[in-house]
N, C-alpha and C positions, 0 to 999 in steps of 0.2 A: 504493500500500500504506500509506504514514502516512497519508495523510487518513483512507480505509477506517478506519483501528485507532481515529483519536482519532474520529469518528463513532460508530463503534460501542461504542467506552467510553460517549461522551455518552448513551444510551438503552441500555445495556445495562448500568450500574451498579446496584446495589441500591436505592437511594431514587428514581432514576429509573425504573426497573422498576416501583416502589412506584406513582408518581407515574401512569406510563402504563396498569396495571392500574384507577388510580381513575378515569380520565377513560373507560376504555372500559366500566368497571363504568357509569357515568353515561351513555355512549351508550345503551350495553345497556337501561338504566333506562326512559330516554325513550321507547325505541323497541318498548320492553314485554317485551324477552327475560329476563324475570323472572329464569328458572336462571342465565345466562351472566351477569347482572349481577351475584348472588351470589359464585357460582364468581369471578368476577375481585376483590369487594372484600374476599372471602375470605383470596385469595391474596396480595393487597396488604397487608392486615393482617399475615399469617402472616412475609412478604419484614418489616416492617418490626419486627415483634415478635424474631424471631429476630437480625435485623440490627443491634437497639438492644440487649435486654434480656435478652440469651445470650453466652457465649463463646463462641459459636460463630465470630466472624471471628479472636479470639484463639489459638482451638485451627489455624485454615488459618494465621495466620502463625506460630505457634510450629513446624509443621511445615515449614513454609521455612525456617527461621531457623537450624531444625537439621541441614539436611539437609550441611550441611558447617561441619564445626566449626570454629573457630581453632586455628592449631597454637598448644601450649602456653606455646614460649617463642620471639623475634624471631630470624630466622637467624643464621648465623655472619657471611656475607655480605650484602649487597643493591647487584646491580647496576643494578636501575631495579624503579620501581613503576608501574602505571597505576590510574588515579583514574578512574571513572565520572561523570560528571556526573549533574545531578539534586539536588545542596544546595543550592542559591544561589538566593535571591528574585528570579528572571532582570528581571523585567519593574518592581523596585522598583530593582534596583543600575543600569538601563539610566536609568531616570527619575532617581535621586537621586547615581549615580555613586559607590556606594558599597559595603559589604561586608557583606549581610544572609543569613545565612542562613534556613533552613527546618529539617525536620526530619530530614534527611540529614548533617547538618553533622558527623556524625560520621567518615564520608569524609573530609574535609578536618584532622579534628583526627590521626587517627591519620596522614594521611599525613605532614602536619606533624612530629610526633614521629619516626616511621622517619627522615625525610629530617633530623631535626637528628643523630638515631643514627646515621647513615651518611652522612656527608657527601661523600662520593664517589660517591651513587647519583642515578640522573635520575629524574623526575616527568614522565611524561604525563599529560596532561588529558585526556577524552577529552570532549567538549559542545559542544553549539552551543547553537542557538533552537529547543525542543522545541518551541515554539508553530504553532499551525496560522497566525499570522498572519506570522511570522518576520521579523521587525520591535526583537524582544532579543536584548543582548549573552546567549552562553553560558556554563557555567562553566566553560571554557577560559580564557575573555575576563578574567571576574574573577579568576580564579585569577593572572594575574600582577600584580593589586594586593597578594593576600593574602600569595601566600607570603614576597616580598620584604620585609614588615614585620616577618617572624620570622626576620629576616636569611638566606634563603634565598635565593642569588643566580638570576634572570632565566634565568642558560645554563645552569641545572641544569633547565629548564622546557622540557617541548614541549608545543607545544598544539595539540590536534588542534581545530579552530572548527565544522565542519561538520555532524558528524552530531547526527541530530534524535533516534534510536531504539538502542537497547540495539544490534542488527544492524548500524545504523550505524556503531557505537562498535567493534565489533569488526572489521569489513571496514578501515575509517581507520585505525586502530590498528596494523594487520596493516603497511599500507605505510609507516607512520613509523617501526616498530621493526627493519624490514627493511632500511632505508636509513640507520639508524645503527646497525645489526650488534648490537641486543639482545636479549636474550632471557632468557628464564625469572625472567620478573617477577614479581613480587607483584600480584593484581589485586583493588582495594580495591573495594569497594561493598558495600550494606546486605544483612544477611544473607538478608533475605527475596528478595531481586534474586539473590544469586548463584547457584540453581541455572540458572534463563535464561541468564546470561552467561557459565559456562561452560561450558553446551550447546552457547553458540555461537561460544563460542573456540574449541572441544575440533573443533567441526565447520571449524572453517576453517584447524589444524593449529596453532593457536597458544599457544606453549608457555607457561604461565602458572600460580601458586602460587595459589589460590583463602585471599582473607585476608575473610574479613567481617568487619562493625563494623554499627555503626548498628540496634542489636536493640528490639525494639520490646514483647517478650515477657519473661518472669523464667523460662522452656522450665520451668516449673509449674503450667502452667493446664491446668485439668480442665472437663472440660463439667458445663455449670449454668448457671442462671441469673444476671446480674446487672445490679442494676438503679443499681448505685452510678456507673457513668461509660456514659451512651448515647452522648457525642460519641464518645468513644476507642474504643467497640466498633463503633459505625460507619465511623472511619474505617480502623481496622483490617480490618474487612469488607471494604470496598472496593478500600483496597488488596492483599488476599490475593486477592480475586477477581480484579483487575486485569493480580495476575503467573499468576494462572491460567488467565487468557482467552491472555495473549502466551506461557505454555509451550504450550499446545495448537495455537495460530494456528503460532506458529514451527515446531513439529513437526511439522505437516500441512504447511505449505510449504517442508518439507526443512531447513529455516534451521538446528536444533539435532541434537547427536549422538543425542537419544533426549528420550521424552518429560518425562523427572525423571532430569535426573543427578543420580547420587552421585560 
């Protein structure tokens, strides 16, 4: 099942989509299927026009982002948090042995903060080596560089090293906070990620506070055109697409409570 997912991301992303509609437009060409080669560089245009030069991936993750909001002010209590992995330059901190984030880093900043606000509560990690070559440290791994430098002690830390996939992160999770008698955590990760993740908490009985962070949206975009950041509208695309292939895939193969939690 991971290999399948990260395969099918690799050719089913939008600019690859782009990329595989030009080359079969060019079969098509050669081979004289006049319409069909049309039809496909058509389409390829249409995938990349929309995917650079529209809000359109903007308006798919502003609808993630909001579908569960922050509560307004931090608990009274906090007896543990769990951290998703997914901010950490996995394959740059394994080679240079260091503390680089990405653009998740927000995950680790607010965990940080909770855990200085409540210095009695524990931090699980939950990450391995998402990579198909599993060859990098996770951000399990790094995480016990980071948080110790913001004087965060070590046994306040569990780290879960293993899982590669969101599914993963919840099934692991599930037996680390069972065998230290936790429960009804806070479960940090990027707002576009959390209707996924608590699909698939909620499906495996795991009692958990849905906290998002890491927004990627100002939840004021209007569809329209724009043509002022193609990179950001792209990647933004991709990744809305990305958590909308893995809510559908997870929902079909039972993994989550329903296909779009609220």
């Amino acid at each position: 099942m991971f290999l399948i997912s990260k395969l099918v991301w690799i050719f089913c992303q939008p600019l690859s989509l782009a990329f595989l509609l030009v080359f079969f437009a060019l079969i098509a060409g050669l081979l004289r299927w006049r319409a069909l080669s049309i039809v496909a560089a058509t389409a390829s245009a249409l995938i990349l026009f929309v995917t650079l030069y529209t809000t359109a991936g903007n308006l798919l993750m502003q609808g993630l982002e909001q579908r569960f909001a922050k509560p307004a002010a931090d608990p009274e209590n906090l007896q543990c948090m769990i951290v998703l992995g997914g901010a950490f330059e996995n394959e740059v901190n394994t080679a240079r042995h260091g503390i680089e984030f990405n653009g998740g880093a927000d995950r680790f900043v607010e965990a940080l903060r909770l855990a200085q606000k409540f210095p009695d509560s524990r931090i699980l990690v939950s990450g391995g080596d998402g990579s198909m070559s599993g060859i990098y440290e996770g951000d399990a791994a790094a995480s016990e560089r980071f948080f110790p430098l913001f004087g965060i002690g070590r046994e306040r830390l569990i780290e879960e090293t293993q899982s590669r996939t969101t599914f993963e992160n919840a099934v692991n999770t599930r037996e680390f906070l069972a065998s230290r008698g936790l429960s009804h955590c806070l479960l940090i990760t990027s707002g576009f990620h959390m209707p996924r993740s608590v699909g698939i908490f909620r499906k495996l009985g795991i009692d958990i506070v849905p906290w998002p962070t890491d927004y990627r949206t100002d939840g004021q975009v209007r569809p329209g055109l724009d043509f002022t950041q193609p990179n950001l509208n792209a990647q933004n695309m991709a990744t809305a697409i990305r958590e909308w292939y893995g809510l559908v895939g997870y929902y079909l193969a039972g993994r989550t409570s329903e296909l779009y939690p609220d």
